[in-house]
C-alpha positions in Angstrom: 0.0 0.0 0.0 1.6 3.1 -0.9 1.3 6.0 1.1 -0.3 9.2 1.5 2.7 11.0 1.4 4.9 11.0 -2.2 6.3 14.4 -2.1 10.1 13.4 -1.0 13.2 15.4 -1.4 16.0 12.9 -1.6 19.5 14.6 -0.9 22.6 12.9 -1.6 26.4 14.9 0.0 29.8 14.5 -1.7 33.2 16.2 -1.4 35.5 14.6 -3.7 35.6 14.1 -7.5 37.2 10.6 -6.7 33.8 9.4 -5.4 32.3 10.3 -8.8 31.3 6.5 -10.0 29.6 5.9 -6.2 27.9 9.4 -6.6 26.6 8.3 -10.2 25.1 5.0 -9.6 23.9 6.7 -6.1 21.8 8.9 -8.3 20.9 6.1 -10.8 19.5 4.1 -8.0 17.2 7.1 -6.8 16.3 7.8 -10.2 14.7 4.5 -10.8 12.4 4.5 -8.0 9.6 2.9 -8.0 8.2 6.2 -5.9 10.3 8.4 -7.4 11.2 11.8 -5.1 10.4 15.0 -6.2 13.9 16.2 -6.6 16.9 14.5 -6.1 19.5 17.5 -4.2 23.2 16.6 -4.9 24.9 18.7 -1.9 28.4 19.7 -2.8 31.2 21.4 -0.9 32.5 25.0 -1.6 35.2 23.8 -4.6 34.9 25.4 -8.0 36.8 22.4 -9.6 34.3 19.8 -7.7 31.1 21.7 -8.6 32.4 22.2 -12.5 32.9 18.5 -12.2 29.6 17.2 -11.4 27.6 20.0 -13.4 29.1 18.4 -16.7 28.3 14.4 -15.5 25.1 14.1 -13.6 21.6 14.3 -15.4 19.8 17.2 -16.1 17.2 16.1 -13.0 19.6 16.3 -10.7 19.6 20.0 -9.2 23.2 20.6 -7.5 23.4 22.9 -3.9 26.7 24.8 -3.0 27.1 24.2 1.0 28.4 27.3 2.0 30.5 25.6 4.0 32.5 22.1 4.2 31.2 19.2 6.4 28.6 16.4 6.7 26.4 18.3 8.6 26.8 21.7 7.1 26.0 19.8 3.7 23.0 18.2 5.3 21.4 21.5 6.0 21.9 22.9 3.0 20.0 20.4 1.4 17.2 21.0 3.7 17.1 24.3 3.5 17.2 24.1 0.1 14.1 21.3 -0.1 10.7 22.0 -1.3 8.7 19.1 -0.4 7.6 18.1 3.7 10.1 15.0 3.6 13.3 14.9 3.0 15.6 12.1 2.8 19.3 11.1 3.0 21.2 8.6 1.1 25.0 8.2 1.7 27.1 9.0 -1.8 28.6 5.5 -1.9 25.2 3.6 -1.3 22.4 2.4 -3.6 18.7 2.2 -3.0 16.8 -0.7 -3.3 14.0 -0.2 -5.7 11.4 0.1 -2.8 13.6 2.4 -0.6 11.4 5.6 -0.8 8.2 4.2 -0.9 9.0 1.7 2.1 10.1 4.8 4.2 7.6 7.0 3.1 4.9 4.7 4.0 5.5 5.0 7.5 4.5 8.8 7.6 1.0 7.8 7.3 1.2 7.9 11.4 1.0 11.7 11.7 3.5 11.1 15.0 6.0 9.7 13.2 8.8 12.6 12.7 11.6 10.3 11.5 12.0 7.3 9.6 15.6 5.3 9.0 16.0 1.6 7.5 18.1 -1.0 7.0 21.8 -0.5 5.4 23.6 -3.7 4.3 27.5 -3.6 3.7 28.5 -4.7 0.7 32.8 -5.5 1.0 34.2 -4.3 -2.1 36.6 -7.3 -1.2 34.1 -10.2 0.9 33.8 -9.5 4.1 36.9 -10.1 6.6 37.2 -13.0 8.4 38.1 -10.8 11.5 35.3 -8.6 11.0 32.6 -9.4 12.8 28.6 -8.5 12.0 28.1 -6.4 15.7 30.7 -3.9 14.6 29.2 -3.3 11.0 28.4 0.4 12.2 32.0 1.1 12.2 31.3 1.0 8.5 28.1 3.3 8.6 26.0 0.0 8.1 23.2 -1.4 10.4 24.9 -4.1 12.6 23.6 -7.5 14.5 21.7 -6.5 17.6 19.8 -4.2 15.8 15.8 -4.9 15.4 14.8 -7.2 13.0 11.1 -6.1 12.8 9.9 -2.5 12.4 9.9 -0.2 15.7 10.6 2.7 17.5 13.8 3.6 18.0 16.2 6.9 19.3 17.6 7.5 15.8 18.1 6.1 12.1 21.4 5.4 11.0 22.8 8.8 8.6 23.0 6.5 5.7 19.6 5.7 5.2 17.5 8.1 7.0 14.4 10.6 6.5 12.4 13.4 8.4 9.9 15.5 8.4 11.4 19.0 7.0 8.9 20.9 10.2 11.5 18.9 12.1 14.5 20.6 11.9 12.1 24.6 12.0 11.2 23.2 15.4 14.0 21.0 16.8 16.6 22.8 15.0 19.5 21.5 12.4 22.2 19.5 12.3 24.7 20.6 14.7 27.7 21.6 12.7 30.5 21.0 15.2 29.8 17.3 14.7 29.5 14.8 11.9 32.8 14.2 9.4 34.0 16.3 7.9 36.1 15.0 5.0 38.2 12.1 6.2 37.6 13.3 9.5 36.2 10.4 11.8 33.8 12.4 14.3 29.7 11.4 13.9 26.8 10.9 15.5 25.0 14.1 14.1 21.6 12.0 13.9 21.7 10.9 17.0 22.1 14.3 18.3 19.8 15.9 16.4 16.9 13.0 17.1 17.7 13.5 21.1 16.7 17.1 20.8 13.2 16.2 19.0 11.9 14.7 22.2 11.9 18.0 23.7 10.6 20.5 20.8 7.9 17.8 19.6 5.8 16.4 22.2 4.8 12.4 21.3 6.9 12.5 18.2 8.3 8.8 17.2 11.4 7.7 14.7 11.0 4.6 13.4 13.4 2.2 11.5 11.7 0.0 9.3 14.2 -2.7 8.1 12.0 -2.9 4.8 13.5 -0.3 3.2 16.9 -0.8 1.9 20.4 0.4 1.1 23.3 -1.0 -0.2 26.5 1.1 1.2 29.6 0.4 -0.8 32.6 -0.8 1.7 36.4 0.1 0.3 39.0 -1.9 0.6 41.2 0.8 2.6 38.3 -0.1 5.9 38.8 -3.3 6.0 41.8 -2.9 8.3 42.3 -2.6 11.7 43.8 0.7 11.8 40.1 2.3 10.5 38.4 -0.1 13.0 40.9 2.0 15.9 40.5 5.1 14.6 36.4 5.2 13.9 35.6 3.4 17.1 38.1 6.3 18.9 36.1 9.1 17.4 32.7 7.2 18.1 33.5 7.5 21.9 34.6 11.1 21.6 31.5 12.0 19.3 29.4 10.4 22.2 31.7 12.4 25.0 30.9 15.3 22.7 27.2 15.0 22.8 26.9 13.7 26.8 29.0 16.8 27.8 26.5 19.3 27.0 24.0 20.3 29.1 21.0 20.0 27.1 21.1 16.4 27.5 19.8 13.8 30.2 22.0 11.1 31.6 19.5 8.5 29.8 20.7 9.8 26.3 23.4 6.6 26.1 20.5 4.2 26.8 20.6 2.7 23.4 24.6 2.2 23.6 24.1 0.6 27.3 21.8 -2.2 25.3 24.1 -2.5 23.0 27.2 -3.1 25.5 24.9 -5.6 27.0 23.9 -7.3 23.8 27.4 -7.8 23.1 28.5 -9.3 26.5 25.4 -11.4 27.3 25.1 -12.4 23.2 27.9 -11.8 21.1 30.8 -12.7 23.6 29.4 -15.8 25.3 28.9 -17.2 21.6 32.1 -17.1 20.3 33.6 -18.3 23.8 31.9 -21.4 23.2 33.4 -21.6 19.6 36.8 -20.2 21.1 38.4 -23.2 19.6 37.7 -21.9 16.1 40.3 -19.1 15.0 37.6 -17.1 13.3 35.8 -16.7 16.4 39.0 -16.0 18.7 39.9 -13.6 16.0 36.2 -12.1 16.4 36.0 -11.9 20.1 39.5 -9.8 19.8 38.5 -7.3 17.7 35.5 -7.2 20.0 37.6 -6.4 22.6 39.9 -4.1 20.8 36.8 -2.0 19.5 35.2 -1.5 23.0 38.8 -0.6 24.2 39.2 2.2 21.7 35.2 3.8 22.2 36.1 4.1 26.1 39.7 5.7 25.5 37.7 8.2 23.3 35.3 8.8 25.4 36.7 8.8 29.0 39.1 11.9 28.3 36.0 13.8 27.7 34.1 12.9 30.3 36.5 13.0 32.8 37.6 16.2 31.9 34.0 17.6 32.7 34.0 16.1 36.6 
């Protein structure tokens, strides 16, 4: 059943001509809908040689937006801003929509609480997946990751990858915070999450939902499938999340969803592979396990410490 909504602004981010062939098929994959948006917004930052680029190889219904200035988040906004429909939504520039994608999101708006809607984001390993890798740390890459729900519900925030809101969301919650969310290479995130813990406050009995129904495919390059990325994003993941518990605005509840996860992962994920310990994959597994929790607390302890 399709929904009542079909008026969807679908904004895509990139900062680098190298990402041109993700940005391309990105774009192909929106464009083929089977509820095509009304515009598809290609966000690009402040570089005359990067804007010349992409004016001369996207299609003609593509309508390109000059951040004014660089960052994930800074782009984000401009796209909304920029927007003329009531839902926008945001597609990563190395991921591909499943045919369904819009329509499955969009669907869920019928509930007039419903603010926010995210889905499910599969990694697809330019080179398989690693051995050493496993499925609980797949949002290291930006992806969903096991321990997530399997079954449409409500949830504190979508994943940035595959994500939608309301645009009256951002007018009366405010935008994505700009001194947060990567900024070129730079490994620092959580922007959604911040942004979706301020909603609470500015829109009584408003709901975000992630329905696993609709679909992305994020690209994964070689250059993360390496334990030196695994460090370095799971460091900036705890100092994104010291970032956002350090303000004020915030409750002490606002880690609730991470506190599942911890516990997910030592009642679940660890117990498994200690049975299996005899296997190397698994002993490989339950290290990087380890090393990965190690690296969110040492980015995250500094911070908060430094606050008491």
């Amino acid at each position: 059943m399709r929904s009542m909504f079909e008026d969807v602004s679908a904004i895509v981010s990139t900062y680098s001509k190298d990402r041109m062939g993700y940005v391309l098929d990105c774009v192909e994959s929106l464009e083929k809908q089977s509820m095509p948006p009304r515009e598809i917004i290609l966000v690009l930052d402040p570089d005359q040689d990067l804007i010349e680029a992409y004016k001369t190889s996207v299609s003609s219904g593509v309508r390109i937006v000059v951040s004014e200035e660089r960052g994930l988040s800074n782009a984000r906004n401009a796209g909304i801003r920029d927007a003329k429909t009531e839902i926008v939504a945001f597609i990563d520039d190395d991921a591909v929509a499943d045919e369904a994608w819009l329509e499955n999101l969009v669907r869920n708006y019928d509930d007039p609480n419903v603010v926010g809607v995210g889905g499910l984001i599969k990694a697809e390993w330019e080179n398989n997946r690693p051995m050493w890798f496993p499925e609980e740390l797949d949002w290291i890459v930006g992806c969903s990751y096991k321990g997530l729900p399997e079954r449409t519900t409500i949830v504190r925030n979508p994943i940035g990858c595959n994500m939608s809101f309301r645009k009256v969301v951002f007018e009366q919650a405010g935008y994505f915070a700009a001194d947060i969310g990567r900024f070129g290479r730079k490994l620092i995130g959580s922007e959604e999450m911040e942004l979706s813990t301020r909603i609470p406050g500015k829109i009584p009995n408003s709901k975000i939902v992630y329905d696993p129904s609709a679909v992305v495919h994020h690209r994964i390059s070689r250059n993360r499938a390496n334990l030196t990325y695994l460090w370095r994003r799971s460091f900036y993941e705890g100092v994104s999340k010291s970032l956002i518990v350090g303000s004020k605005q915030y409750s002490s509840t606002v880690l609730t969803v991470e506190d599942q996860y911890l516990r997910y992962l030592f009642k679940v994920s660890v117990p498994s592979r200690l049975r299996r310990i005899y296997s190397f994959k698994s002993l490989c597994q339950l290290l990087v396990l380890f090393l990965s929790s190690c690296a969110v607390f040492a980015g995250f302890l500094p911070g908060r410490l430094a606050k008491v």
